[in-house]
C-alpha positions in Angstrom: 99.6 145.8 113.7 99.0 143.9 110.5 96.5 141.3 110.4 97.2 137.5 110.9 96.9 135.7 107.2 94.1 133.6 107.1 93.8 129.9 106.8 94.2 128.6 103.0 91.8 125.8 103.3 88.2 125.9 102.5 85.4 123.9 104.8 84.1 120.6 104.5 80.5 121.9 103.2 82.2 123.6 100.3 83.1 120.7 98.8 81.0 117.4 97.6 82.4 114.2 99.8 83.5 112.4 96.8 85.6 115.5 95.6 88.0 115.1 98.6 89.2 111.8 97.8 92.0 110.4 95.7 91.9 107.0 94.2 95.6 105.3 94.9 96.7 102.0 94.4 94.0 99.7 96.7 92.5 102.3 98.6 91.1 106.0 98.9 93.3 108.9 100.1 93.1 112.2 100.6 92.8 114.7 98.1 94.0 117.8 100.0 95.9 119.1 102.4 94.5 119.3 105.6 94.4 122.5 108.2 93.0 123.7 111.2 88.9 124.4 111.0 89.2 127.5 112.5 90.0 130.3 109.7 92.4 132.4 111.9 94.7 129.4 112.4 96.9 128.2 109.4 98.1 125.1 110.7 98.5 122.4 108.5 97.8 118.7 110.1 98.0 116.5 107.0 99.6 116.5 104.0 97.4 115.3 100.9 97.8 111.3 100.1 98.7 111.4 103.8 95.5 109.3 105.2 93.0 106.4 103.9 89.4 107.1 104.0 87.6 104.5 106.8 84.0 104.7 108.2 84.2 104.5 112.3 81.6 104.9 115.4 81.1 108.6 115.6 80.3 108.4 119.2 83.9 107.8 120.3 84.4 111.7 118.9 82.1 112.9 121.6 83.6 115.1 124.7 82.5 113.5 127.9 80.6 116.1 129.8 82.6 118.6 132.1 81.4 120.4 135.0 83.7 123.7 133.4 81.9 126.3 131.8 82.8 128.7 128.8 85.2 125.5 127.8 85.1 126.0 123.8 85.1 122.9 121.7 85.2 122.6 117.9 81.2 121.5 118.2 81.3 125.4 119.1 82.3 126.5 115.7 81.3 123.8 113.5 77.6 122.5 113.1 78.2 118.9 112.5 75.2 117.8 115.2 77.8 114.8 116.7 75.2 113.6 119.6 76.3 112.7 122.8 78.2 109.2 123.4 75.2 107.2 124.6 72.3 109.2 122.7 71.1 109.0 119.3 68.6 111.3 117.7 65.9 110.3 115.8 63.0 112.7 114.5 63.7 115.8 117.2 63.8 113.0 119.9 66.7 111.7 122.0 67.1 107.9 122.8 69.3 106.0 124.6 71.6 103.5 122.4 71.6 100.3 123.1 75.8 99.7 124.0 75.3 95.4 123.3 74.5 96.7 119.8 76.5 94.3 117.4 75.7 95.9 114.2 75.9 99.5 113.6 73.9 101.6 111.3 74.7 104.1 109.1 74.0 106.9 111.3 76.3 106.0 113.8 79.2 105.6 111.3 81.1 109.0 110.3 83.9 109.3 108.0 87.3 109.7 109.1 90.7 110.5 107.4 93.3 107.6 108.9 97.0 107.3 109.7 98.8 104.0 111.2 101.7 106.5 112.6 101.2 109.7 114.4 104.6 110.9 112.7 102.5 111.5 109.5 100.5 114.3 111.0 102.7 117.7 110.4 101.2 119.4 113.2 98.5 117.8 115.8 98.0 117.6 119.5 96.9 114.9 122.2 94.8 114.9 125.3 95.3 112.8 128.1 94.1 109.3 128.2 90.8 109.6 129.3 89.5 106.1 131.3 88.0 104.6 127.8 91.0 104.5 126.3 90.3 107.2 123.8 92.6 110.0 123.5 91.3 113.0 121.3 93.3 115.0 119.0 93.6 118.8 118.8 94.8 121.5 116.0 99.1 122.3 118.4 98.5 125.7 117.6 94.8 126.9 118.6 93.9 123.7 120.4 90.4 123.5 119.1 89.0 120.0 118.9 87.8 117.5 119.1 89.1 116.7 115.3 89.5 113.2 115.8 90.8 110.5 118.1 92.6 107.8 119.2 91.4 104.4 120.7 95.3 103.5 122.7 93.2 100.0 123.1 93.4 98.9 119.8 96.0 96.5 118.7 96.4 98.2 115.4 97.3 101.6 115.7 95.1 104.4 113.8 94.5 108.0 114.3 91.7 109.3 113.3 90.4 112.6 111.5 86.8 113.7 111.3 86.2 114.7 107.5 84.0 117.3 108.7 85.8 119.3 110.7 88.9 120.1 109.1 89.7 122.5 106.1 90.8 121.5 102.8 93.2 123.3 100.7 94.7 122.1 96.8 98.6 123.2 96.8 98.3 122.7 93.2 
């Protein structure tokens, strides 16, 4: 039995940030075409120019904690150190967040790739709602995520991509 082709794209460390963008018109694209983190899928879930670089909270990315075990998330596989939803840490310490916060710093800010339509993704899957309103998005093939997410509550609509835990590959 031959062996599945591996993934084309290369990870988010390989590259500098400001090599994966595009500059187009008013606003910053993608550079790359997006796939799958893991390197045994090849499933492509954005085409490059496809998305517009944004800075959102990071802690909506966060899986709420499951009383499963052995469930495998991306955090499995990727070492992006996203803390959990109402935890920050700071010098090897963990401390609440304050949720009244107004403004938010820099480390609670991550960068995201964003579509207004979910028709511009060529291959991505949904969870359910969860209660927050925040649905997260998956690679259809493997399933592995978290890779982004969706806030349903939002009057604007935007799906969101975590730059750092996707693959990048140049068709060119």
């Amino acid at each position: 039995m031959a062996a599945s082709a591996r993934n084309p794209g290369k990870s988010y460390a390989d590259f500098h940030h400001h090599d994966l963008i595009s500059p187009h018109s008013d606003k910053t694209v993608n550079k790359f075409d997006l796939y799958c983190p893991q390197e045994s899928c090849r499933s492509k879930i954005l085409l490059a120019s496809a998305a517009t670089l944004v800075e959102r909270e990071k802690n909506k990315l966060t899986l709420p904690t499951l009383p499963l075990a052995g469930v495998s998330t991306i955090d499995d596989h990727l070492n992006d150190n996203v803390p959990a939803s109402n935890e920050k840490e700071t010098n090897g310490t963990t401390t609440e967040l304050d949720s009244s916060a107004e403004i938010r710093s820099a480390e609670e800010l991550q960068s995201f790739w964003r579509v207004a339509d979910m028709m511009a993704f060529e291959n991505i899957g949904f969870s359910r709602k969860l209660p927050n309103g925040i649905q997260f998005l998956s690679c259809a093939d493997c399933d592995i995520g978290p890779l982004g997410y969706y806030e349903t509550t939002r009057p604007d609509k935007e799906y969101l991509i975590a730059v750092n835990r996707v693959r990048y590959h140049d068709r060119a």
